[in-house]
C-alpha positions in Angstrom: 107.6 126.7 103.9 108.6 127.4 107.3 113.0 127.9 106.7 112.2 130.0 103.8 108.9 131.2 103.1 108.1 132.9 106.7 111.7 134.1 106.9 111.0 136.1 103.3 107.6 136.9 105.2 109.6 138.5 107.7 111.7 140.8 105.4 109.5 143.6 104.9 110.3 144.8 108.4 112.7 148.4 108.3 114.7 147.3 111.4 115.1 143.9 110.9 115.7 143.5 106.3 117.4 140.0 105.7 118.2 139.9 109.1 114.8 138.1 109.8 115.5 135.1 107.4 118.6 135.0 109.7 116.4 134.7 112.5 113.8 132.5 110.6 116.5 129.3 109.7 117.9 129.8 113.6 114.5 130.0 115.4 113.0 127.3 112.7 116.1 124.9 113.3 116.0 125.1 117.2 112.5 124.7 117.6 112.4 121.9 115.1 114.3 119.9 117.5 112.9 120.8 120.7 109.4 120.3 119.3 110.3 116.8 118.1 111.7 115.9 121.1 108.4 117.2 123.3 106.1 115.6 121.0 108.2 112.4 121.3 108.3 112.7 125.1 104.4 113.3 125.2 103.4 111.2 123.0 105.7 108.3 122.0 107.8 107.4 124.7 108.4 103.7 125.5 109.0 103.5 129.6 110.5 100.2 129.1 113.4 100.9 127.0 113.5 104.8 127.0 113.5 105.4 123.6 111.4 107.7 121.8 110.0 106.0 118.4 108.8 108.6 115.8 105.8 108.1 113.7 104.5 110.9 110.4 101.2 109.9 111.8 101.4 111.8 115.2 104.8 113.1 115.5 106.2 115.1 112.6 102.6 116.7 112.0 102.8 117.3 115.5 105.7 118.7 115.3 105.2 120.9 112.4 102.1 122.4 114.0 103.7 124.0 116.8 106.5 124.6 114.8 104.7 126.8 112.8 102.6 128.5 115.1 105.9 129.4 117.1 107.7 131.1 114.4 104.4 133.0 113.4 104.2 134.2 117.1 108.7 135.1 117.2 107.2 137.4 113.8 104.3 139.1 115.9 106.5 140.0 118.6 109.5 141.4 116.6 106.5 143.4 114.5 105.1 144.6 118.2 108.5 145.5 119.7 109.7 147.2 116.8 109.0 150.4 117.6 109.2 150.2 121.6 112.8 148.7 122.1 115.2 145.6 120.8 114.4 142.4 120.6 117.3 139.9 120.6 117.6 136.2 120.1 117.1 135.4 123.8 113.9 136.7 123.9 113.2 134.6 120.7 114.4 131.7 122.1 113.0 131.2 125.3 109.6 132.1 123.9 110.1 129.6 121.3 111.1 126.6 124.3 108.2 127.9 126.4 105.8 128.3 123.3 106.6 124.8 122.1 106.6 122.7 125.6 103.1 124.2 126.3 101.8 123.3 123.2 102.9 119.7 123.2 101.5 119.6 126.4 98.5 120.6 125.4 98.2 118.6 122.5 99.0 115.7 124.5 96.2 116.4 127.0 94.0 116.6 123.5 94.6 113.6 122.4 94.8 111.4 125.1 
């Protein structure tokens, strides 16, 4: 749901056409692996050996979540700046690293 479906979401945009799936599978694929790597560094990180050990309990929901909610927000700012001025993949991406730390922290301060 998240490579494809929001990246078809993201189509009905003038400026942006199949350009947004584009920006769907390469915002979706980096933030997959930086979210998996906060939630394992939040959550699931064994001090002793320095390994992260990854669980479908906790981590890949997790990870999903903010996932998710990342890509939905990359959408509502390429909708908002639509009409005011470009918005390239650097924007995208350091909201997407921001976005995704703060919420692992937070949902690290949630459930702990």
């Amino acid at each position: 749901m998240i490579f494809v479906g929001f990246g078809f979401l993201m189509t009905f945009l003038k400026r942006y056409s199949y350009g947004g799936v584009g920006f769907n599978f390469l915002i979706a694929s980096f933030g997959l692996q930086w979210a998996l790597l906060m939630q394992g560094w939040f959550h699931s990180l064994d001090l002793t050996t320095g390994k992260i050990y990854i669980g479908i309990e906790r981590t890949v929901i997790n990870t999903y979540i903010a996932l998710a909610s990342s890509v939905l927000t990359a959408y509502a700012m390429s909708s908002l700046f639509q009409k005011r001025g470009k918005l390239d993949m650097v924007h995208m991406q350091s909201q997407n690293l921001l976005k995704i730390s703060i919420i692992g922290y937070i949902s690290y301060n949630i459930h702990e």
